[in-house]
N, C-alpha and C positions, 0 to 999 in steps of 0.2 A: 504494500500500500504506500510508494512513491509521495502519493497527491492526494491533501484533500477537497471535498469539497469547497470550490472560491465565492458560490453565490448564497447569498443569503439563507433561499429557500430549503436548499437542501445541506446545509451546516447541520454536524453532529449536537447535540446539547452535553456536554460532560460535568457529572455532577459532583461536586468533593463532598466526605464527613467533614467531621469537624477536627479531624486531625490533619485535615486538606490532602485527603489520599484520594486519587479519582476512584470516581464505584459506580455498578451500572452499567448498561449497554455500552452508553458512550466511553467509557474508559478502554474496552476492549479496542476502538476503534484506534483511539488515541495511542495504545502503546502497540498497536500493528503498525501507526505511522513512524512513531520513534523510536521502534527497535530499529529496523532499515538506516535511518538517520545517523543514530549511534554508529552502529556495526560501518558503516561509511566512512564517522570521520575518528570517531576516538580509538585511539590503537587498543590492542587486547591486552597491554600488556601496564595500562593503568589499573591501580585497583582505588583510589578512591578518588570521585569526582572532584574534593576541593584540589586535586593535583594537575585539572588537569589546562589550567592557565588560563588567561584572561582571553586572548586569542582567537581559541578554539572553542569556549564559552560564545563569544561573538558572533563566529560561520555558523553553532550551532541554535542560537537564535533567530539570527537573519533567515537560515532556512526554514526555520517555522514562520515568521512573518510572514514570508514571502509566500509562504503556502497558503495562509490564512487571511492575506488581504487582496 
């Protein structure tokens, strides 16, 4: 799952608890689209997210942006 939905109508809804964990249909969508993402840009051989720089943090925002607007 590349790509999401760009137009209004057919946008996922993803819901968080209250510990802001996605849950629900739409989560499943969500983490189909950014496993692909990750596995792309973060190497396999990080183990924890705060390591893995400001950078790479960046491309992997913009590519969600860019998928969402």
């Amino acid at each position: 799952m590349k790509r999401l939905p760009s137009d209004r109508v057919s946008r996922i809804n993803v819901e968080f608890n209250d510990n802001v964990v996605p849950i629900g249909e739409g989560s499943i969508k969500l983490s189909s689209y950014l496993g692909p993402l990750v596995r792309e840009h973060v190497p396999f051989t990080i183990d924890d997210w705060r390591n893995i720089g400001d950078d790479l943090k960046h491309v992997l925002w913009r590519s969600i942006q860019v998928s969402l607007y």
